[in-house]
C-alpha positions as CSV (number, residue, x, y, z in Angstrom):
1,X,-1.7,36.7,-1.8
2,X,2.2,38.5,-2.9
3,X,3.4,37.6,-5.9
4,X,6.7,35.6,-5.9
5,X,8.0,38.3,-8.5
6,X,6.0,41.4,-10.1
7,X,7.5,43.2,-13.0
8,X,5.6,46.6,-14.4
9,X,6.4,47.0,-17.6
10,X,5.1,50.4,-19.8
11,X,1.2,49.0,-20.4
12,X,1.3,45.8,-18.3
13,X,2.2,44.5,-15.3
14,X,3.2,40.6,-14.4
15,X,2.6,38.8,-11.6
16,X,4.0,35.7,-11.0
17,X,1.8,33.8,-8.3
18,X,2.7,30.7,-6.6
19,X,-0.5,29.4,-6.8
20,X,-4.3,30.8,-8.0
21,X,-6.7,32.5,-5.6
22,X,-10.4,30.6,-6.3
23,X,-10.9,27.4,-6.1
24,X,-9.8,26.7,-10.3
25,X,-7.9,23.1,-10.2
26,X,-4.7,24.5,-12.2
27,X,-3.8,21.0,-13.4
28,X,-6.8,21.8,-16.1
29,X,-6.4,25.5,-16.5
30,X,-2.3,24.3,-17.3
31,X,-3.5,21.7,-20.4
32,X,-5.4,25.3,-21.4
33,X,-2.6,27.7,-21.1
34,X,-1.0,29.9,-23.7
35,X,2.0,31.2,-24.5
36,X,3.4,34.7,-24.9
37,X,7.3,35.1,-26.2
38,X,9.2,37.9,-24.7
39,X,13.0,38.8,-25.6
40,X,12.2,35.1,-27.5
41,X,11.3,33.3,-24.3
42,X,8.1,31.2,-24.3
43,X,6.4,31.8,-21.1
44,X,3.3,30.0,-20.3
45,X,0.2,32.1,-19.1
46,X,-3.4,31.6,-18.1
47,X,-5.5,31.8,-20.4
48,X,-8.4,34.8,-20.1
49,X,-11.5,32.7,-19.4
50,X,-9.9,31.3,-16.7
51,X,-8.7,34.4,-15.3
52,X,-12.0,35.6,-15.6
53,X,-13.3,32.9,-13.7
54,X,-10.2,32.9,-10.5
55,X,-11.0,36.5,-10.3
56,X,-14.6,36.4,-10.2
57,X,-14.2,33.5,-7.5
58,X,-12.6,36.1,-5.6
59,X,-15.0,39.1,-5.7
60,X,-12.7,41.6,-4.3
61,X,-13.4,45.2,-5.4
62,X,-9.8,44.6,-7.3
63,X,-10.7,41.7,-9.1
64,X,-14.4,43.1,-10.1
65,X,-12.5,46.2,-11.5
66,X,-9.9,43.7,-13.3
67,X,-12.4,42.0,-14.8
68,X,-14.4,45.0,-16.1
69,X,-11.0,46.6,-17.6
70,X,-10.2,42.8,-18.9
71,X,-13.6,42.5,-20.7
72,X,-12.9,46.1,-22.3
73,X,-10.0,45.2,-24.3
């Protein structure tokens, strides 16, 4: 799946995805999202168990190493 927009930024990059890759129903993962403020904008963001859990859904070699580096930090 392309992300509708990707910014790389110096130690992250965003993704914005129209919708999640496994099977997570994102009216739930929504009533657990958090919020990160950049330049003072709120911006709503998964939060990293359920990350965790679209990725591993997933099982692409990507999404293994994701989770691995994820996990790490």
């Amino acid at each position: 799946m392309k992300s509708y927009f990707k910014f790389d930024l110096e130690k992250i990059t965003l993704d914005f995805l129209p919708k999640l890759k496994g099977n997570t129903d994102f009216s739930k993962i929504f009533l657990k999202r958090e919020t990160a403020t950049i330049a003072g904008v709120d911006i709503p963001i998964i939060g990293i168990d359920d990350l965790l859990e679209d990725k591993a859904e997933n099982f692409r070699p990507k999404d293994i190493a994701d989770i691995k580096h994820l996990k790490s930090i």
